[in-house]
C-alpha positions as a LaTeX table, in Angstrom:
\begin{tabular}{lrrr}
\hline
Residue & $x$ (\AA) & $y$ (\AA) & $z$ (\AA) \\
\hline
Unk1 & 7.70 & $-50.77$ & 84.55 \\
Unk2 & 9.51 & $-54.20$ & 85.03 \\
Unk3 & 10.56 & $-56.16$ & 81.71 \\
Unk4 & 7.94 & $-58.98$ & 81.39 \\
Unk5 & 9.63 & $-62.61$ & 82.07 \\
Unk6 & 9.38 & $-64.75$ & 78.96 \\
Unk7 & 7.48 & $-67.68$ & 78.81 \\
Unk8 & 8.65 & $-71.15$ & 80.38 \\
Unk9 & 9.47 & $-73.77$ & 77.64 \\
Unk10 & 5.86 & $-75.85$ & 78.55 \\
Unk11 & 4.19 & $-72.61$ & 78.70 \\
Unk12 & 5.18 & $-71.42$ & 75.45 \\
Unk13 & 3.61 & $-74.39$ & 73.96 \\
Unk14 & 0.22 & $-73.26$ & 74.82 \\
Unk15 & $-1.48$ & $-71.71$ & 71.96 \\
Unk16 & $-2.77$ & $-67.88$ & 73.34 \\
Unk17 & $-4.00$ & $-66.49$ & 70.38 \\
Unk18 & $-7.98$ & $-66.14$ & 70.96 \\
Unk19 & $-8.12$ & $-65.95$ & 66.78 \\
Unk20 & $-6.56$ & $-69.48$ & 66.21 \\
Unk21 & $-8.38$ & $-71.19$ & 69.19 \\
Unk22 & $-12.28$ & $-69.44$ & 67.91 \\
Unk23 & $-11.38$ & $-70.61$ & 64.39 \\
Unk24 & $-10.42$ & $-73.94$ & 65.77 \\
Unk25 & $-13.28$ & $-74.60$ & 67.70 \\
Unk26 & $-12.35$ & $-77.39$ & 69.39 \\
Unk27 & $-11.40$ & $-78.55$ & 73.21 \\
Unk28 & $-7.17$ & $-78.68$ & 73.76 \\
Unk29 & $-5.20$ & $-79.51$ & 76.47 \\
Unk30 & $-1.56$ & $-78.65$ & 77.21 \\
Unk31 & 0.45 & $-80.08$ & 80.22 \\
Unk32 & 2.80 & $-77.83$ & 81.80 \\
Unk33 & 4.70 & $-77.64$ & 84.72 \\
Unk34 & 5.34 & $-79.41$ & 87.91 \\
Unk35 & 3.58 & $-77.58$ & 91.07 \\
Unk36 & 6.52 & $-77.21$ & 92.82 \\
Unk37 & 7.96 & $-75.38$ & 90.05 \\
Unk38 & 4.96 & $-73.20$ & 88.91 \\
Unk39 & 5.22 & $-71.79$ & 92.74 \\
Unk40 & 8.08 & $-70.12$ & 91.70 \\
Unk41 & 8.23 & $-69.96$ & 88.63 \\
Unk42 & 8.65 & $-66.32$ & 87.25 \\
Unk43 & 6.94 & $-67.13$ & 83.60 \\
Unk44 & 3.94 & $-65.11$ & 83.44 \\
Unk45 & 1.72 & $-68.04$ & 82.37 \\
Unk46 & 2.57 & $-69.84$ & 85.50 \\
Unk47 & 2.10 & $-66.62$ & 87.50 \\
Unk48 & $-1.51$ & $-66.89$ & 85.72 \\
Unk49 & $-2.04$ & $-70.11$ & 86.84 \\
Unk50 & $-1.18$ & $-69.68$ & 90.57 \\
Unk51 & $-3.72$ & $-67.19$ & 90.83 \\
Unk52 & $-5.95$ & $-69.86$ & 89.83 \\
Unk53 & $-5.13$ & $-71.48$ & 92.80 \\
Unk54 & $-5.21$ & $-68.58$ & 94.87 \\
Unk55 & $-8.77$ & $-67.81$ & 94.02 \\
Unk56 & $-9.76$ & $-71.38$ & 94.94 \\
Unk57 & $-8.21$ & $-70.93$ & 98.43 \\
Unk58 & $-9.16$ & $-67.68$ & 98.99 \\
Unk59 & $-13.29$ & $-68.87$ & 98.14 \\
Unk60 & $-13.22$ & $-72.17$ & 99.31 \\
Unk61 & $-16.43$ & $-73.28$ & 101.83 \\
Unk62 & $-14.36$ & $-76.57$ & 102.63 \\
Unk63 & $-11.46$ & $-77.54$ & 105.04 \\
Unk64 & $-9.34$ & $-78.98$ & 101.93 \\
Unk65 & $-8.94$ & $-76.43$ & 99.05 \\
Unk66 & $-6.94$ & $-77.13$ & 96.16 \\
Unk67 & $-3.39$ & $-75.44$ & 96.55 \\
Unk68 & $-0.16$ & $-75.90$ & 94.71 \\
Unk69 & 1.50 & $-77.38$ & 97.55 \\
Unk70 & $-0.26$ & $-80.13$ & 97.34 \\
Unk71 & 0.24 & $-80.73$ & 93.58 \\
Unk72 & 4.25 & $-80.33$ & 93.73 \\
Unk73 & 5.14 & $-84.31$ & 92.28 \\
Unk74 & 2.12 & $-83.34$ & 89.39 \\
Unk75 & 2.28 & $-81.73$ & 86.68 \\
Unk76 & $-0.53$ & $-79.39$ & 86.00 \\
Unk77 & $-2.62$ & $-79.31$ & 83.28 \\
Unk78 & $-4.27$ & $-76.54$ & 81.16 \\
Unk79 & $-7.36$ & $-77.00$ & 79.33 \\
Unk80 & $-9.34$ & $-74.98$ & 76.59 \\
Unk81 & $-12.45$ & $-75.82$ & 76.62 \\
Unk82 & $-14.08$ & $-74.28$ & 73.65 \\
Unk83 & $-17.86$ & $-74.68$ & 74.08 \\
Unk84 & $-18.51$ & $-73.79$ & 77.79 \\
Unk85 & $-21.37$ & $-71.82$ & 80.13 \\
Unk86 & $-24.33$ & $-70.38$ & 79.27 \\
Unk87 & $-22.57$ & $-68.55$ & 76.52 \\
Unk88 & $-21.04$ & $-71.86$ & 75.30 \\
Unk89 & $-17.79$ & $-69.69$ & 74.32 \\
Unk90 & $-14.03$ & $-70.69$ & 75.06 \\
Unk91 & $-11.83$ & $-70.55$ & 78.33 \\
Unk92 & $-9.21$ & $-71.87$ & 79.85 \\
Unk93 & $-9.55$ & $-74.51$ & 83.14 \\
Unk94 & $-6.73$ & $-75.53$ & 85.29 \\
Unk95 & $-6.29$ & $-79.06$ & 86.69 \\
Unk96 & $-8.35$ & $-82.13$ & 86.44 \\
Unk97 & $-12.24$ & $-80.08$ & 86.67 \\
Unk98 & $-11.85$ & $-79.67$ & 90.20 \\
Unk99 & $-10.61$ & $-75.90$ & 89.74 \\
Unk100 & $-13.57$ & $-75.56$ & 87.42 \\
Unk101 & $-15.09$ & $-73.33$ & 89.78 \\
Unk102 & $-12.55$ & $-70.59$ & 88.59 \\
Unk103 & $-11.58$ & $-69.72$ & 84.58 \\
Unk104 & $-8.59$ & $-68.12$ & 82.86 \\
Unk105 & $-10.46$ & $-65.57$ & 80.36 \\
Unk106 & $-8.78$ & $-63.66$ & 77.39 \\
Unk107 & $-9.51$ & $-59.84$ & 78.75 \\
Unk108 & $-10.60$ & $-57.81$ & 76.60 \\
Unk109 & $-8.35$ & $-53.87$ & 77.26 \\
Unk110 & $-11.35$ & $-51.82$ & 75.69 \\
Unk111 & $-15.29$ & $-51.74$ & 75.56 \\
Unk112 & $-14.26$ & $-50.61$ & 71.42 \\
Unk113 & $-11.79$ & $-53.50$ & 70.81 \\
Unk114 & $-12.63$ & $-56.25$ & 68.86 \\
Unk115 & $-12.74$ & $-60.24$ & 69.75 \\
Unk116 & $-13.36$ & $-62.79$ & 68.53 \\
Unk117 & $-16.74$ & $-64.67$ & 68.62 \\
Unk118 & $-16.24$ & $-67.96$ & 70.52 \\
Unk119 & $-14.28$ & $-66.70$ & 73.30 \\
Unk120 & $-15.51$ & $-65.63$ & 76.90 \\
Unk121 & $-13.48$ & $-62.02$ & 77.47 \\
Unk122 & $-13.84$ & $-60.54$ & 80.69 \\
Unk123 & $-14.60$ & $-56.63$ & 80.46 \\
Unk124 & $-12.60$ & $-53.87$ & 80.51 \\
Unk125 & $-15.13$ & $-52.39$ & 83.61 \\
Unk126 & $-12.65$ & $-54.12$ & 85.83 \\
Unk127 & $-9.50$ & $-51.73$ & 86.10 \\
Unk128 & $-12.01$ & $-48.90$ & 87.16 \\
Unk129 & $-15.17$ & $-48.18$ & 89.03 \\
Unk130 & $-18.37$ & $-49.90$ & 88.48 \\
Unk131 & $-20.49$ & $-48.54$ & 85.25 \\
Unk132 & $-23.80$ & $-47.50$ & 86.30 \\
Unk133 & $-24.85$ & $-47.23$ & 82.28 \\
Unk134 & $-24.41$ & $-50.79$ & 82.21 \\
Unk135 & $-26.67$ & $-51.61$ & 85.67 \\
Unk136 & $-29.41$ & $-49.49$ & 84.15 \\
Unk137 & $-29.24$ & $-51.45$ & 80.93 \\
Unk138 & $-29.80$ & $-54.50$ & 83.00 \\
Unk139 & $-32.90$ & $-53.04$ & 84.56 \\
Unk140 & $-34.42$ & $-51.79$ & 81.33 \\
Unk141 & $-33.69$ & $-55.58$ & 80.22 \\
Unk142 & $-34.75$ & $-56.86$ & 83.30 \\
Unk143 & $-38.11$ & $-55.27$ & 83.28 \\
Unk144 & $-38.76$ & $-56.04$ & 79.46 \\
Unk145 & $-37.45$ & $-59.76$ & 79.44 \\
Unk146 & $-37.83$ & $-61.16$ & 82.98 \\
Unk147 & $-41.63$ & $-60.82$ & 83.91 \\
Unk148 & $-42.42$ & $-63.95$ & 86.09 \\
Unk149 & $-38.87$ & $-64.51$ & 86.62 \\
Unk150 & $-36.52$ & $-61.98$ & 88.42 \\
Unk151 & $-40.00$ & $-60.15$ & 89.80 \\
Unk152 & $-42.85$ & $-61.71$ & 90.90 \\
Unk153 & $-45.13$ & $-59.22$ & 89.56 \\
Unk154 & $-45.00$ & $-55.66$ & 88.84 \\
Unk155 & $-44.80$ & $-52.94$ & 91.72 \\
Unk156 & $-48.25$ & $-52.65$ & 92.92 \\
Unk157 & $-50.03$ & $-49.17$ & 92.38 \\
Unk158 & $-51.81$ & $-49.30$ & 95.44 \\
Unk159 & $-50.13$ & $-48.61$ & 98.60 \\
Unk160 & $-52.07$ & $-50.87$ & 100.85 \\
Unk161 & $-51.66$ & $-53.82$ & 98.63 \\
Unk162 & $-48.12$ & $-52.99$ & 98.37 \\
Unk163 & $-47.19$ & $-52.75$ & 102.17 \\
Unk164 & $-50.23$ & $-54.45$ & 104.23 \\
Unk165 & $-50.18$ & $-52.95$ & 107.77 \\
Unk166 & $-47.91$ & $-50.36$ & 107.07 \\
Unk167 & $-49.31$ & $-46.59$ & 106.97 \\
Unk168 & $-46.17$ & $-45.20$ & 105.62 \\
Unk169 & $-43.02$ & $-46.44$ & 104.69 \\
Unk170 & $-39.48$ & $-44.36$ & 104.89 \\
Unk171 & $-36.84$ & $-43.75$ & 102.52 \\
Unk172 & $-33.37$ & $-42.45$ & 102.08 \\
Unk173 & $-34.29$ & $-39.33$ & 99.28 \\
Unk174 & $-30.34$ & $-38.99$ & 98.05 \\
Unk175 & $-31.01$ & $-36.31$ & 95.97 \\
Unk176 & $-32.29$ & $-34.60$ & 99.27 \\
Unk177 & $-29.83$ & $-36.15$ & 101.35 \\
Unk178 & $-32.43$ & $-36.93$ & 104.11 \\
Unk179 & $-35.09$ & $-39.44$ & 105.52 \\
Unk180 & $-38.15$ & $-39.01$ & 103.97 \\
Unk181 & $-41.89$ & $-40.62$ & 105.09 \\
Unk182 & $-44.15$ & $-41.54$ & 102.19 \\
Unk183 & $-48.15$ & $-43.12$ & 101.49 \\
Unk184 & $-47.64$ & $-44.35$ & 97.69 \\
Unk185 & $-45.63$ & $-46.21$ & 96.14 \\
Unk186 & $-42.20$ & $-45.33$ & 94.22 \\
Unk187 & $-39.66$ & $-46.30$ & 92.23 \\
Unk188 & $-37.01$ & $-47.30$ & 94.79 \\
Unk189 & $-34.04$ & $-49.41$ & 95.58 \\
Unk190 & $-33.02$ & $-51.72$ & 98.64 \\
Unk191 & $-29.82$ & $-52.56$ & 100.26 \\
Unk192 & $-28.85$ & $-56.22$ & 101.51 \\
Unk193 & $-25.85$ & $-55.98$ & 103.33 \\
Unk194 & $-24.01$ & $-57.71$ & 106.71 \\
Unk195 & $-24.07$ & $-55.37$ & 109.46 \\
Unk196 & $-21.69$ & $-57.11$ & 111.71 \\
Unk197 & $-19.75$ & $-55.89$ & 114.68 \\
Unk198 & $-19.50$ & $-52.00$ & 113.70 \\
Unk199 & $-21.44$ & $-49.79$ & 115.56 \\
Unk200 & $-23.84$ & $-48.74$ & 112.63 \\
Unk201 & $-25.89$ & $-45.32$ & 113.01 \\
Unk202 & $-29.30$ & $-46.00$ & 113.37 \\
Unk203 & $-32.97$ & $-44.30$ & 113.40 \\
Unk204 & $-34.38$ & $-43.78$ & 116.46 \\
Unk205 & $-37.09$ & $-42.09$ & 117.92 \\
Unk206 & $-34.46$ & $-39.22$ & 119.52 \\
Unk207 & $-32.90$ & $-38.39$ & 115.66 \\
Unk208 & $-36.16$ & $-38.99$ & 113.14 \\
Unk209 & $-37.48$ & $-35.73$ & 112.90 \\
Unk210 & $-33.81$ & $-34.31$ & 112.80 \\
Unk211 & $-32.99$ & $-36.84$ & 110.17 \\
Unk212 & $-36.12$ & $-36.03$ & 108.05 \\
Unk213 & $-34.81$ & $-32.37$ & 107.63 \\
Unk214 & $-32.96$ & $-31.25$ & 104.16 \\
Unk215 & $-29.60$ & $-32.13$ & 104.32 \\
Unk216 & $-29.20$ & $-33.74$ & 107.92 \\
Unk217 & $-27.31$ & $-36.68$ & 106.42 \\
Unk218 & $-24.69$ & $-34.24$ & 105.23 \\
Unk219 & $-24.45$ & $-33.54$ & 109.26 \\
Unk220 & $-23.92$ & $-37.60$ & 110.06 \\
Unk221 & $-22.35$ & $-38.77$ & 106.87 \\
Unk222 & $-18.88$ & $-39.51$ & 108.95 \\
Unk223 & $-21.42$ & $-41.99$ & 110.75 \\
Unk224 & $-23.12$ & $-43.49$ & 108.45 \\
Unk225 & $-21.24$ & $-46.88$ & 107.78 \\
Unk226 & $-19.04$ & $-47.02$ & 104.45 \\
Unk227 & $-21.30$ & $-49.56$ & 102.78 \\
Unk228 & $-24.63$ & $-47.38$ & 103.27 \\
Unk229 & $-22.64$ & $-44.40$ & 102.03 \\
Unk230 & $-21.61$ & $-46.37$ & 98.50 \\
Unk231 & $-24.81$ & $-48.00$ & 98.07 \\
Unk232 & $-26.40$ & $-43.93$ & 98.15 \\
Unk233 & $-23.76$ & $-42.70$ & 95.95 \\
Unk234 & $-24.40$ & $-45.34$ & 93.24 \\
Unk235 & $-28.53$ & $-44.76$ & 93.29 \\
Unk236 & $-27.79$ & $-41.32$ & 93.14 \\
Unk237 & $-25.91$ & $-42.25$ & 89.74 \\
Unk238 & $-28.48$ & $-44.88$ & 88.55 \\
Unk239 & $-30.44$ & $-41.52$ & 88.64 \\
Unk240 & $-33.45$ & $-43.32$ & 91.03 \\
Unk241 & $-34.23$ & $-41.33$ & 93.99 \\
Unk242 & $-34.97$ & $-43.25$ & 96.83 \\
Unk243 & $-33.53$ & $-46.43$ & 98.97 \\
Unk244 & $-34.32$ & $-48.76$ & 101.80 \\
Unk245 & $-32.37$ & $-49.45$ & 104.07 \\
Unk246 & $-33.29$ & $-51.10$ & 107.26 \\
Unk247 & $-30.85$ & $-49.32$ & 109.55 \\
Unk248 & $-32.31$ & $-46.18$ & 108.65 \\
Unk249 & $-35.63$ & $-46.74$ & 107.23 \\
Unk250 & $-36.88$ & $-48.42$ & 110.25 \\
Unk251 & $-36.84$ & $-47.32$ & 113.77 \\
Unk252 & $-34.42$ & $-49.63$ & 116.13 \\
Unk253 & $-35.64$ & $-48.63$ & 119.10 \\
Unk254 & $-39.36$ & $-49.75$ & 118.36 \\
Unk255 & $-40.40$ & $-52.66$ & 118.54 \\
Unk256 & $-43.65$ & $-52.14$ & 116.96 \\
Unk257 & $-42.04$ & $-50.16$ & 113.91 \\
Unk258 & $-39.87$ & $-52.30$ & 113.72 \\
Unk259 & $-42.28$ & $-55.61$ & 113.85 \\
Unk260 & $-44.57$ & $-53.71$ & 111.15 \\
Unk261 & $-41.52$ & $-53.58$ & 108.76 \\
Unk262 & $-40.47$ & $-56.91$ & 109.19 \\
Unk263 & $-43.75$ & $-58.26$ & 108.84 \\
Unk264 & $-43.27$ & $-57.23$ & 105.26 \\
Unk265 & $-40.13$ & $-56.50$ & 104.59 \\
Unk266 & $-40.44$ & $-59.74$ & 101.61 \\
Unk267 & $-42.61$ & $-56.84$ & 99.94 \\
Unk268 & $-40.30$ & $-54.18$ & 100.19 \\
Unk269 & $-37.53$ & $-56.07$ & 98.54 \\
Unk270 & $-40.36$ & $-57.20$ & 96.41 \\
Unk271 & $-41.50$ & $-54.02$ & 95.32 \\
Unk272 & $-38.01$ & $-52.43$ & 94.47 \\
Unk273 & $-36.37$ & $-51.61$ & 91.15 \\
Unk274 & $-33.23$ & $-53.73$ & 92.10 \\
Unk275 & $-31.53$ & $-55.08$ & 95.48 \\
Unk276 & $-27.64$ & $-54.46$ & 96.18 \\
Unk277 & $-26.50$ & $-57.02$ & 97.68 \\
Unk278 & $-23.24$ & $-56.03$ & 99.37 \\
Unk279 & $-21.63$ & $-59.75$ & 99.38 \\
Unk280 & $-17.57$ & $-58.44$ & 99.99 \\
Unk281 & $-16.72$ & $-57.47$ & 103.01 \\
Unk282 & $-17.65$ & $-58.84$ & 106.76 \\
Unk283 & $-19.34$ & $-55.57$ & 108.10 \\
Unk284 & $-20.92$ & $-52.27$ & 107.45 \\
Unk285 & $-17.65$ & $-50.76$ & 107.02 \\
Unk286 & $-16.84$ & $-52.76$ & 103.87 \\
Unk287 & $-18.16$ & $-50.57$ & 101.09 \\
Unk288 & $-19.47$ & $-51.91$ & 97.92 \\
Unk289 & $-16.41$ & $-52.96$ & 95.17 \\
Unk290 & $-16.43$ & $-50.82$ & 92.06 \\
Unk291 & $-18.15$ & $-47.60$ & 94.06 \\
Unk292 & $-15.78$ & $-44.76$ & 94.13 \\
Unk293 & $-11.91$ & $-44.53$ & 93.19 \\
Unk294 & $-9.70$ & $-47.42$ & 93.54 \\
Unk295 & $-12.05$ & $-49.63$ & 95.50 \\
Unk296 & $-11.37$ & $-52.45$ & 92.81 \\
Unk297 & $-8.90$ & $-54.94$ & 94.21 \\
Unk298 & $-5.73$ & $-55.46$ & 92.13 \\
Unk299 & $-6.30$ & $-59.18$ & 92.59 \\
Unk300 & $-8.45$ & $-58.78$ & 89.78 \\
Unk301 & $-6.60$ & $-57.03$ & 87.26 \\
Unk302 & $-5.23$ & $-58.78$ & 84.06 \\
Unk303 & $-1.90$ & $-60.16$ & 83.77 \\
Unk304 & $-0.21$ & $-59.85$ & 80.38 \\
Unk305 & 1.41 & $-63.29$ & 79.22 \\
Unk306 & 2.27 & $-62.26$ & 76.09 \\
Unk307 & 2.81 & $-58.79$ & 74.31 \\
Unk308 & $-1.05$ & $-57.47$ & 74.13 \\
Unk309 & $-1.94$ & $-60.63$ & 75.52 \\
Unk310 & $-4.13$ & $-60.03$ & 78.56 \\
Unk311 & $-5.76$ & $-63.53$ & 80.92 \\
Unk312 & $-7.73$ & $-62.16$ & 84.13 \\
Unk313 & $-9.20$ & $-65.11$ & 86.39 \\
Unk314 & $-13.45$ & $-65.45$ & 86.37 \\
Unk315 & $-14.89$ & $-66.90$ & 89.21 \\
Unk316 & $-18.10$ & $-67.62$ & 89.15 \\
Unk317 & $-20.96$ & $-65.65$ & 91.13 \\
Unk318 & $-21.87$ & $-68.81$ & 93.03 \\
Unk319 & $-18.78$ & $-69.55$ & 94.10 \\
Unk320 & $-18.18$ & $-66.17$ & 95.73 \\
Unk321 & $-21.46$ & $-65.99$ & 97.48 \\
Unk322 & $-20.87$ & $-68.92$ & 98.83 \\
Unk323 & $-17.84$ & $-68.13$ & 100.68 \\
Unk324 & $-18.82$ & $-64.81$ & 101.61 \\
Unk325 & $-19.52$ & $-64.25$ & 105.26 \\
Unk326 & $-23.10$ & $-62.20$ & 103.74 \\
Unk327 & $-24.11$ & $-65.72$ & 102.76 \\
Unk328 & $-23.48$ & $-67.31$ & 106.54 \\
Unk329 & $-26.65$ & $-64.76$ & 107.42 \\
Unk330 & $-29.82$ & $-66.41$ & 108.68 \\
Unk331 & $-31.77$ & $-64.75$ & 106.06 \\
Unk332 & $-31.03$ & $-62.63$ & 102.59 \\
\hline
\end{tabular}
């Protein structure tokens, strides 16, 4: 592993320890470098700071997003903000509040370790793949906290209030690897996701009684786009049987199944335990981030500034649906 480049003399001004800043409890701000030099700068703090920039081009909706280039005759400022977000805990902002969109978070190495109160960490679920104990913590949560607000009511019990117009409705059974038809209402999960220009396998009226036999996915799986695939892997591990997906849950070549679905597809989505939304990626092929090995990008990893000092960048959920191409759909 490559030494670690010392800190440049502004940089080593800036006060990193997350103790001494939560005990502080106040707002600081430390000028550093010129943006022509941060570019190139090899001090890990700068390094920090141009992925700050990065992440604002790489998300931005706009024709004009904030680069480094365009900051070279200014020098940049770095801000800790102590009583910020919903968790009104500490961060660090870059620039003048137009970067505010992005954060420079003390990262916190392991779920065990201890931090200080105060001070937003980002988790240590982000140098491996996503933790499914933690999603079904949410729904537990979800279900006990959030009546009226995340659901609009409680699943229904009765099928025709559930689905009206629909005699049946299909599901992907991953325990049983196959399409399955059903007339009452389960505990299930649906998939939102951007099919774009892959040629996704599909139901049809040729493959739906080969496709409700044991197994037959196992026959197609090299056709079923990567996305579907990930999003039945991780329900298989939330340990929930079932999931809709329209691609295979609704018959393409039917107008009138398909019309029927549609016609209540708001209920579906309703009526399900939780929705992946698949918001990376520009097609079916994309996969979902944090499902299976090494599908974590190392854009995200934390960058060590100081010995056992660890920053990551948090960018906020808006900000990355917006710029997805998911959010350009007509409807989500």
């Amino acid at each position: 592993m490559a030494a670690r480049s010392p800190l440049c003399r502004d940089c080593d001004k800036v006060v990193l320890d997350p103790e001494r800043l939560a005990s502080e409890a106040k707002d600081r701000k430390w000028t550093i470098g010129r943006g022509s030099v941060i570019r190139t700068s090899p001090c890990p703090l700068c390094r920090a700071v141009r992925r700050v920039f990065h992440e604002d081009q790489r998300t931005e909706t706009t024709s004009s997003p904030n680069s480094l280039g365009s900051t070279d005759d200014n020098r940049i400022a770095l801000k800790w903000k102590s009583n910020w977000g919903p968790g009104r805990r500490g961060a660090f902002f870059v620039g003048d509040g137009s970067l505010d969109a992005h954060q420079l978070c003390f990262f916190k190495r392991h779920e065990s370790a201890q931090h200080m109160s105060g001070v937003e960490y980002l988790r240590h679920n982000l140098e491996g793949e996503t933790k499914t104990s933690r999603i079904a913590r949410w729904i537990v949560k979800c279900k006990a906290d959030h009546e009226g607000e995340c659901n609009v009511k409680r699943p229904e019990k009765n099928f025709g209030h559930a689905y009206p117009g629909l005699a049946k409705i299909r599901f992907i059974d991953v325990l049983e690897n196959r399409l399955v038809e059903l007339k009452e209402p389960v505990s299930y999960v649906t998939l939102s996701y951007v099919w774009g220009s892959v040629s996704t396998f599909r139901l049809t009226r040729a493959n739906l009684r080969r496709l409700t036999e044991l197994n037959s996915l196992v026959d197609v799986w090299r056709m079923v786009p990567r996305t579907i695939q990930d999003a039945i892997q991780l329900v298989r591990q939330l340990d929930i049987r079932y999931l809709w997906v329209d691609a295979l849950c609704l018959l393409q070549n039917d107008l009138d199944d398909v019309g029927r679905g549609v016609k209540v597809m708001d209920r579906i989505y309703e009526q399900s335990e939780l929705t992946i939304v698949a918001a990376n990626g520009h097609d079916a092929n994309s996969g979902l981030l944090g499902v299976g090995e090494g599908s974590v990008p190392r854009s995200v990893e934390p960058m060590e500034v100081k010995p056992g000092v660890f920053l990551g960048v948090y960018t906020s959920l808006d900000r990355l649906l917006k710029s997805s191409v998911y959010a350009t759909r007509a409807w989500t």
